[in-house]
C-alpha positions in Angstrom: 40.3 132.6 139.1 44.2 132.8 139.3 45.8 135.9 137.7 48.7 137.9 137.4 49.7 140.9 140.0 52.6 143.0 140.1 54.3 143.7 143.5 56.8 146.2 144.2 59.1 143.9 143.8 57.9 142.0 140.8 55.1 140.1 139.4 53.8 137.1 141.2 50.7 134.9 141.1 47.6 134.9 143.7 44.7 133.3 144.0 41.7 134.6 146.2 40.2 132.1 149.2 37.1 130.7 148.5 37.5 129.5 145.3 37.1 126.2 143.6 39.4 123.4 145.6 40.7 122.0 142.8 41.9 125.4 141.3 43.6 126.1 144.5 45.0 122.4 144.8 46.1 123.1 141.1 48.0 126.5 142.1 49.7 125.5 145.2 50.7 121.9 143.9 51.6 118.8 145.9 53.8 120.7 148.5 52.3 123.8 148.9 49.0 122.2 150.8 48.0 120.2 153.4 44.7 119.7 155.3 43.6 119.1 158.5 40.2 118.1 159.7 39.2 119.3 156.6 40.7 122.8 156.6 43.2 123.7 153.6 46.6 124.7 155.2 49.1 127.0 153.1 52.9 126.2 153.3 54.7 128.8 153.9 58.1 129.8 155.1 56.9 130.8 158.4 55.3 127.4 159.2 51.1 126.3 157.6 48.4 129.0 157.6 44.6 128.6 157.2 43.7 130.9 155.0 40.7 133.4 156.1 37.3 134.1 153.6 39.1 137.5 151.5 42.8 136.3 151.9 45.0 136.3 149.1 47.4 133.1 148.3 50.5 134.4 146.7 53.1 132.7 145.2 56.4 134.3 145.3 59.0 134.6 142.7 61.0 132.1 144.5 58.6 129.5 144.4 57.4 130.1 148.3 53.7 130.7 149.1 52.7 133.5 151.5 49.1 134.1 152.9 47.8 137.9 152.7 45.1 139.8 154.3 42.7 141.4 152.1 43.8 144.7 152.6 47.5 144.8 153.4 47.1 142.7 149.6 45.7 145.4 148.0 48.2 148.1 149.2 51.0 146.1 148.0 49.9 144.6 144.9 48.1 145.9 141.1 46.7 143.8 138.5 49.3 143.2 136.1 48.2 144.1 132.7 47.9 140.7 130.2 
């Protein structure tokens, strides 16, 4: 389920991988995805990432998307309150 996280540098939105296709389709919209062989690809700046089981799609307050390990994630980032 998408929700809300705050980063250091302000709040942003992330989804975990696996979840429902369509919701990730949904979050990342037309440009943000791609597939190949039947693997989701993430657009981001520094060129298309996989995503991993546990990785966190984030999308940046710019608009960009950025893949994060599971960990390094949850140093960085807090549930946002609603």
């Amino acid at each position: 389920m998408q929700k809300f996280y705050r980063k250091r540098t302000g709040p942003v939105e992330a989804i975990q991988w696996p979840s429902e296709i369509e919701e990730i389709m949904t979050f990342l919209g037309v440009a943000g995805a791609d597939s190949i062989h039947g693997m989701l690809l993430v657009q981001t700046i520094a060129g298309p990432v996989n995503p991993k089981d546990g990785d966190w799609i984030v999308k940046e307050a710019d608009g960009s998307f950025n893949v994060w390990r599971p960990k390094v994630f949850a140093r960085v980032h807090e549930l946002a309150e609603d």
